[in-house]
C-alpha positions as CSV (number, residue, x, y, z in Angstrom):
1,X,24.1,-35.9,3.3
2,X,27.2,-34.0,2.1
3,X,28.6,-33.5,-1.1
4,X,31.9,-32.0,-1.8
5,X,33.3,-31.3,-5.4
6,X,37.3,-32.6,-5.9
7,X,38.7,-31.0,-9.3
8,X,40.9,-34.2,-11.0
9,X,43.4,-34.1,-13.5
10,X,47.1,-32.6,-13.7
11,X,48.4,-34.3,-10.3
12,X,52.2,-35.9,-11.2
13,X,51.8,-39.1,-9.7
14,X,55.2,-39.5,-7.1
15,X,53.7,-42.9,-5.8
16,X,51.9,-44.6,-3.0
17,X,53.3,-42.2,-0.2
18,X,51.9,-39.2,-2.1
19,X,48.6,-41.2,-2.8
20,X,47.9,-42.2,0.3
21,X,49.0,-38.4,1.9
22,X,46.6,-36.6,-0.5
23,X,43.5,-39.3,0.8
24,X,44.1,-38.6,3.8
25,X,43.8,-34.7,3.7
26,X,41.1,-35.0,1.4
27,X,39.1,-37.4,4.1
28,X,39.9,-34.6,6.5
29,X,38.6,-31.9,4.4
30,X,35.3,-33.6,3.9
31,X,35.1,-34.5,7.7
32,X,35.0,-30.6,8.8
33,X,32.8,-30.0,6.4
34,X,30.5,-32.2,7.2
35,X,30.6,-31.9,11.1
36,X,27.5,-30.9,12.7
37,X,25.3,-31.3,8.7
38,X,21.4,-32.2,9.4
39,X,20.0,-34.7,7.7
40,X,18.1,-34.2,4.6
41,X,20.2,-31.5,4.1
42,X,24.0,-30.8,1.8
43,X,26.7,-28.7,3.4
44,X,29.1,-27.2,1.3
45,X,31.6,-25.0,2.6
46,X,29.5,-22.4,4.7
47,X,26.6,-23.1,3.0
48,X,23.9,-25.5,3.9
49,X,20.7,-26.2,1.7
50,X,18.0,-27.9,2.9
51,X,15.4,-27.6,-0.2
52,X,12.1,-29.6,-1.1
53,X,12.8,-31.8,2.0
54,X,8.8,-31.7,2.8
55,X,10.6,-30.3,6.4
56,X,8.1,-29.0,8.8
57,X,10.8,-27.4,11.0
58,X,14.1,-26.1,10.4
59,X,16.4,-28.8,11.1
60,X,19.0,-28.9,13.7
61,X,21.7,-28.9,14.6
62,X,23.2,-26.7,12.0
63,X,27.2,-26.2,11.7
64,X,28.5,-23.3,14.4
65,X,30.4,-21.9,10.8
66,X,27.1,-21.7,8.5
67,X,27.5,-18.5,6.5
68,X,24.6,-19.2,4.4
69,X,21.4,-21.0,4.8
70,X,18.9,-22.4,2.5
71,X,15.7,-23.9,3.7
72,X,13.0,-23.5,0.9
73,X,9.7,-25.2,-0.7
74,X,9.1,-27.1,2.5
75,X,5.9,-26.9,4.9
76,X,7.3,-25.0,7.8
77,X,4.3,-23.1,9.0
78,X,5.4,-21.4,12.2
79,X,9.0,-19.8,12.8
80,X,9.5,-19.7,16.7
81,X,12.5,-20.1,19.5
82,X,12.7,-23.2,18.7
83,X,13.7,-22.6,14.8
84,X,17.4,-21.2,16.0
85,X,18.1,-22.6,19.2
86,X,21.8,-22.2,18.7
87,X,23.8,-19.0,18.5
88,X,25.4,-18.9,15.3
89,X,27.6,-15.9,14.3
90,X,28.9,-16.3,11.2
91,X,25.5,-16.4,9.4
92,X,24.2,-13.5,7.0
93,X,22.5,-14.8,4.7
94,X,18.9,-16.8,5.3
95,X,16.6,-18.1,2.7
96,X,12.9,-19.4,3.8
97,X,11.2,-19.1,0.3
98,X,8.4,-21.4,-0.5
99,X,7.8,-22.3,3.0
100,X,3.9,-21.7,3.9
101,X,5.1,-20.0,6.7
102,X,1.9,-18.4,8.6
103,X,4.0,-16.6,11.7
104,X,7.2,-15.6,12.4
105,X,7.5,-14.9,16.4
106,X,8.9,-13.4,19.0
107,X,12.6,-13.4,19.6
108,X,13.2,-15.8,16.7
109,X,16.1,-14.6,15.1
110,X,17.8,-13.5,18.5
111,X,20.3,-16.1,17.9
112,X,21.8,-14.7,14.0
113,X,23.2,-11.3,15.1
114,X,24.8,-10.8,11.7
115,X,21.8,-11.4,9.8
116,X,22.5,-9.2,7.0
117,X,19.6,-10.4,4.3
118,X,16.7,-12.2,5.3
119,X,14.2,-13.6,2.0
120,X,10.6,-15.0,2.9
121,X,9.3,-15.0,-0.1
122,X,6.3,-16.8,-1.2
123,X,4.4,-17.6,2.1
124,X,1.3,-17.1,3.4
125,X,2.7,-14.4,6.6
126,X,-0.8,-13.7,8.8
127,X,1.2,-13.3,12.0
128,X,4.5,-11.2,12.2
129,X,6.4,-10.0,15.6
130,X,7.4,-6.7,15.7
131,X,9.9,-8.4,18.3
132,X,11.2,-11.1,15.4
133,X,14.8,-9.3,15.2
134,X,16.8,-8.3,18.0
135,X,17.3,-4.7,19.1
136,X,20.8,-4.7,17.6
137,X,20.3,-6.5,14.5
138,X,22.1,-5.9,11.1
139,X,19.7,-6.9,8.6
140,X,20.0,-4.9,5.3
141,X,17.9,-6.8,3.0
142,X,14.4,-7.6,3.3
143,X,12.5,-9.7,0.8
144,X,8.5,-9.7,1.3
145,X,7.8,-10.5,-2.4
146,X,4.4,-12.5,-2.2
147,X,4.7,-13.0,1.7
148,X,1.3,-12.0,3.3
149,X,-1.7,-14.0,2.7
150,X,-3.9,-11.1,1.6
151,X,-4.2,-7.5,2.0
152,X,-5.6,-7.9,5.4
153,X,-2.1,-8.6,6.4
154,X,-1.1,-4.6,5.8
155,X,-2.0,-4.3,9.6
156,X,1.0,-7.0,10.5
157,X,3.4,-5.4,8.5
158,X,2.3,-2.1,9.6
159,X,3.8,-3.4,13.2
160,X,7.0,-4.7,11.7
161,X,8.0,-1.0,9.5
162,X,6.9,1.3,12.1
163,X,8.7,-0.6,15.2
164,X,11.9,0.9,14.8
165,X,13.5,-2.0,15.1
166,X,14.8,-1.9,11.1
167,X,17.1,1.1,11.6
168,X,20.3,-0.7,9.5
169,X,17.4,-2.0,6.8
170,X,18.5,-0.2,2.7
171,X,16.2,-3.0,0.6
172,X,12.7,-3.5,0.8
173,X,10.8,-5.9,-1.6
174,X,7.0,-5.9,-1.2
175,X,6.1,-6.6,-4.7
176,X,3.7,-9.0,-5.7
177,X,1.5,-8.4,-2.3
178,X,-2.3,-7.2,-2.7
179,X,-2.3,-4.0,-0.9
180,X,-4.5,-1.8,-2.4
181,X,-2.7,1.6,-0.2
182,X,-0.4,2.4,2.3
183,X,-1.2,4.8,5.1
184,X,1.1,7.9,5.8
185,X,4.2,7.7,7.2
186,X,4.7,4.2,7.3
187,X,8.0,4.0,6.2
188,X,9.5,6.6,8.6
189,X,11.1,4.3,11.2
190,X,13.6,3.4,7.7
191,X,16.3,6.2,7.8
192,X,18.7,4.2,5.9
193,X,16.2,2.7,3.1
194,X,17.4,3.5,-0.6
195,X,15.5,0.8,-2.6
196,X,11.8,0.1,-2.1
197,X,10.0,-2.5,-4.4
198,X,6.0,-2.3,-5.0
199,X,5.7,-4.0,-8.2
200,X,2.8,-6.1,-9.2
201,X,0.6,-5.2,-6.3
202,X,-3.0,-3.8,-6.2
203,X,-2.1,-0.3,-5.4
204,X,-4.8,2.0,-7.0
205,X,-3.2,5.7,-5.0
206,X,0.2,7.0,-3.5
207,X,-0.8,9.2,-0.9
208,X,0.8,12.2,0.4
209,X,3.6,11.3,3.1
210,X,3.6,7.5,2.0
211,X,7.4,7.4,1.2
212,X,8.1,10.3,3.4
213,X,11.0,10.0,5.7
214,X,13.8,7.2,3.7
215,X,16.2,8.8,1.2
216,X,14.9,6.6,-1.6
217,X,17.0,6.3,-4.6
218,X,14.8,3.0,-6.6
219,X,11.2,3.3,-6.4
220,X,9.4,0.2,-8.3
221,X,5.5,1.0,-9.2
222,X,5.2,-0.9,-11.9
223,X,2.2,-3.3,-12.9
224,X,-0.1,-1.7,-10.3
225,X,-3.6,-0.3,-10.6
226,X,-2.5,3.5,-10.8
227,X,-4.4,5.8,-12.8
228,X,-3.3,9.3,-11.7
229,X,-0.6,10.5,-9.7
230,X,-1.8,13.5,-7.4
231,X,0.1,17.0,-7.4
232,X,1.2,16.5,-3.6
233,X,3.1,12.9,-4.7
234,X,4.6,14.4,-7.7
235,X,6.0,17.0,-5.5
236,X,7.4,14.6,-3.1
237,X,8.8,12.4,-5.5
238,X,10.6,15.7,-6.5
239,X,11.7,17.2,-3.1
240,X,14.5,13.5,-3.2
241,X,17.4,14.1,-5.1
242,X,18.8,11.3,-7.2
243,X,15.4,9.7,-7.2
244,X,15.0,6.9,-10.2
245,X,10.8,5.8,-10.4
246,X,9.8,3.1,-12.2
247,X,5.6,3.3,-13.7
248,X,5.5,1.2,-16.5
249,X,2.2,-1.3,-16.6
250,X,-0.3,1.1,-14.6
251,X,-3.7,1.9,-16.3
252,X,-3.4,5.3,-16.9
253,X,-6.8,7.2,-17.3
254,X,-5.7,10.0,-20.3
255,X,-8.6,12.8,-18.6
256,X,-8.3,15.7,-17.3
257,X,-6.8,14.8,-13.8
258,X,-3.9,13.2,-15.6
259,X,-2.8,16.6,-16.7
260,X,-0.5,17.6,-14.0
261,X,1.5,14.2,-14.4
262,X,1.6,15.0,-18.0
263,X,3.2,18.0,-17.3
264,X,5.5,16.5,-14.4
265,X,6.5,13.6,-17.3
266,X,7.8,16.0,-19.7
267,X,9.9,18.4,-17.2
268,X,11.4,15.5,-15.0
269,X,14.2,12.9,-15.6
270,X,12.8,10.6,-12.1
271,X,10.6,8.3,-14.4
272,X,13.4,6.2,-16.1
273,X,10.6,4.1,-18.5
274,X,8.5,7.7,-19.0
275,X,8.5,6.1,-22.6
276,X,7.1,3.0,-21.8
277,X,4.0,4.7,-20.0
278,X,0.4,4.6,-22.4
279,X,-3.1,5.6,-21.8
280,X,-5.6,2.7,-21.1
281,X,-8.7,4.6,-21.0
282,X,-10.4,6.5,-23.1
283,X,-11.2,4.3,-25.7
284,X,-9.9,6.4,-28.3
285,X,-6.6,7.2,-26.5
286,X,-5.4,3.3,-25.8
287,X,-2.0,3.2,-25.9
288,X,-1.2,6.6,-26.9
289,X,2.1,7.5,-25.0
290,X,2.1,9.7,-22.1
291,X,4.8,11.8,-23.4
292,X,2.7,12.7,-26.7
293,X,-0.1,14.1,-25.6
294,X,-1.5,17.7,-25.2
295,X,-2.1,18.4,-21.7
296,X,-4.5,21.0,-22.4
297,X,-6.7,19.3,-24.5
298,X,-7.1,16.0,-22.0
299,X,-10.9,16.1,-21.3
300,X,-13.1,14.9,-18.2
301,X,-15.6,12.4,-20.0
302,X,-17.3,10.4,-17.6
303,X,-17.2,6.9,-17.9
304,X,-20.1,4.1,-17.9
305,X,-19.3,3.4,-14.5
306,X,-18.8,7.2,-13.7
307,X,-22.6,7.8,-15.3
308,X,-23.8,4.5,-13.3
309,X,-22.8,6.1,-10.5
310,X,-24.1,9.7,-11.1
311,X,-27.3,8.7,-11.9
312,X,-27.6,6.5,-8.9
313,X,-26.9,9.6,-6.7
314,X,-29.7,11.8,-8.8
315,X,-32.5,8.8,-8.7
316,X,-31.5,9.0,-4.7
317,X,-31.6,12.5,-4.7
318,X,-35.1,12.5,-6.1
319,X,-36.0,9.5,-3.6
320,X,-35.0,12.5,-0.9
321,X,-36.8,15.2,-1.7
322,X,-39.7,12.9,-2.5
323,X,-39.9,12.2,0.9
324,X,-39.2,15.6,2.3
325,X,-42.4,16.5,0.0
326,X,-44.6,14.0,1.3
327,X,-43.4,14.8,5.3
328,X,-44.1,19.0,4.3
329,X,-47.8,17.9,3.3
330,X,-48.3,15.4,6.5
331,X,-47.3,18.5,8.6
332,X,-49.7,20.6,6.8
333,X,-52.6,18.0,6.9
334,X,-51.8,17.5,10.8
335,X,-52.0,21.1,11.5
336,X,-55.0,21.7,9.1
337,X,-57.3,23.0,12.0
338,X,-54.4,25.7,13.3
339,X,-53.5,26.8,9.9
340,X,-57.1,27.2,9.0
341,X,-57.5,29.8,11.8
342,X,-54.6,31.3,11.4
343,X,-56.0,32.5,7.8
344,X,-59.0,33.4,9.2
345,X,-57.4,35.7,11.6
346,X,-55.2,37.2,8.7
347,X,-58.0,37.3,6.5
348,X,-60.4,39.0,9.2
349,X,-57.1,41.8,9.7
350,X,-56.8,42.4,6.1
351,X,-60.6,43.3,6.4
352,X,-60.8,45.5,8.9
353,X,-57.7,47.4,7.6
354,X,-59.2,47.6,4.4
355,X,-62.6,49.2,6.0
356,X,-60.5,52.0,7.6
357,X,-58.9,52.9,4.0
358,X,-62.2,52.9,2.8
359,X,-63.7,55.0,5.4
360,X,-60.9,57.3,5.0
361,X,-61.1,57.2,1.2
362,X,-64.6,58.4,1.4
363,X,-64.8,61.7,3.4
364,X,-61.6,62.6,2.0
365,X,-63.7,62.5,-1.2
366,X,-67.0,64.2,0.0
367,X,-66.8,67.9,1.0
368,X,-69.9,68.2,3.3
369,X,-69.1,64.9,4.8
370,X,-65.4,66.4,5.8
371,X,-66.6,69.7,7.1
372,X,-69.3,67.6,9.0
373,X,-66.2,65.6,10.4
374,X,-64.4,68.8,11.1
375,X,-67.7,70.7,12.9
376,X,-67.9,67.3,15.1
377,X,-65.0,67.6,15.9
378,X,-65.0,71.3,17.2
């Protein structure tokens, strides 16, 4: 099917001649447009769309002059070879949204050398080639919003980042995934990345060296499961210039371990909603702006789960010594016999020390007893 939109109105009619002259470019016009269309799909322009079509393939053959290609909410699970069998040169722009996809392979988009902004948003990605894009590709744009099936995916994309193989890539969108944390380093192989999205995921830490390597300019946190920001992020967050942070929606735990960030808040211009951010936890500090409270009188109050916990590890603790007790005494009763003759021995020592003392102790004290001991001796 394709569609092609004719404005009307304003044309001087100058009779049949002009008539039938005007038909006849317009039936050209809509002819090399719609050379070389699939089915199921609409061509307009440079653009195709293939949408909702319940496709479970990309169809083929698409126009040599496609600049732009839509093929979204169908049930294409697997991307392979066979998805772009055609080089086409002209296309930059490639939307598979809503597809279901499962794996993208090999050498699939060796065919789209231009490939400036790829979207695969809202899949279910298990399977992802770190040899999808060709050595020398262009693509810019990445959009992974809600592409992995779980957080057990973080291992596939792991493969993708740190292949090297995204050198030209300045926008990444991974919002709306479950990762709960991101190893170290695993956006180094991005030297030209200035916007990264993380927004609406699971992520409960930032470690040190996460974001290390891209000269990020947007950072997106919000609407994750933050509750403190360590001193070593803070301080990389700081050591890139021009840096705008987005934190907005995180549960912020108002204790003592927030007070750095309080701190950090208050001197730095890199959180541009700073205002929006409120304290979750304690009770009696819910929704109490970052910005207004007294960093030195944030306290450390454990919480029920934080007591659950504690006493858990004292009731094991007991359980421990309990049993280190109850081996001491086995050894003891074991060795009953040894030890028993052992104090005997001491106890027999003791004794006969004691009787030379006492000897001593008495001729020292009788006169005629020491002269005797002297005379006996001469």
């Amino acid at each position: 099917m394709c569609t092609t939109r004719v404005k009307r109105g304003g044309q001087p009619q100058d009779g049949p001649t002009h008539l039938g002259l005007m038909r006849v470019l317009f039936f050209f016009a809509v002819a090399s447009t719609c050379e070389g269309c699939p089915d199921m799909c609409l061509c307009a322009t440079q653009t195709v769309k293939c949408q909702n079509r319940d496709l479970d393939s990309i169809p083929q053959p698409l126009p040599d002059n496609t600049k732009s290609l839509f093929v979204t909410g169908n049930n294409i699970t697997n991307l392979g070879v066979e998805s772009f069998p055609t080089r086409l040169e002209l296309l930059t722009d490639l939307y598979l949204n809503g597809n279901e996809i499962q794996s993208v392979d090999s050498t699939v988009f060796d065919n789209l050398p231009n490939l400036l902004r790829l979207d695969l948003t809202n899949n279910k990605i298990l399977h992802f080639s770190a040899r999808a894009f060709p050595v020398n590709n262009t693509l810019q744009v990445l959009n992974l919003s809600s592409a992995f099936k779980d957080r057990s995916s973080l291992d596939v994309l792991l493969s993708v980042l740190q292949s090297g193989i995204l050198s030209q890539l300045t926008s990444l969108d991974l919002s709306n995934n479950d990762f709960v944390i991101f190893p170290g380093g695993i956006f180094t192989s991005l030297p030209k990345m200035t916007t990264l999205s993380l927004r609406n995921g699971s992520l409960i830490a930032v470690l040190n060296g996460t974001l290390t390597g891209p000269p990020l300019r947007d950072l997106d946190l919000r609407d994750n499961s933050l509750r403190e920001l360590p001193n070593t992020t803070l301080a990389e967050f700081s050591l890139k210039p021009g840096l705008r942070v987005l934190l907005a929606g995180n549960p912020w735990r108002c204790d003592c371990f927030l007070e750095d960030l309080v701190e950090w808040l208050k001197d730095s211009e890199l959180v541009t909603d700073r205002q929006n951010l409120t304290c979750v936890d304690p009770a009696n500090m819910k929704q109490v702006h970052l910005l207004k409270l007294d960093a030195s009188r944030l306290e450390c109050n454990f919480s029920g789960d934080s007591k659950g916990v504690l006493e858990t590890s004292y009731v094991f603790l007991g359980l421990v010594l309990a049993l280190i007790g109850v081996i001491f005494l086995l050894v003891l009763y074991l060795n009953r016999k040894g030890i028993k003759r052992w104090m005997y021995n001491i106890r027999d020592a003791c004794r006969d020390h004691m009787e030379g003392y006492h000897y001593r102790y008495e001729i020292n004290s009788d006169p005629r007893l020491a002269n005797l001991s002297i005379n006996s001796d001469v």
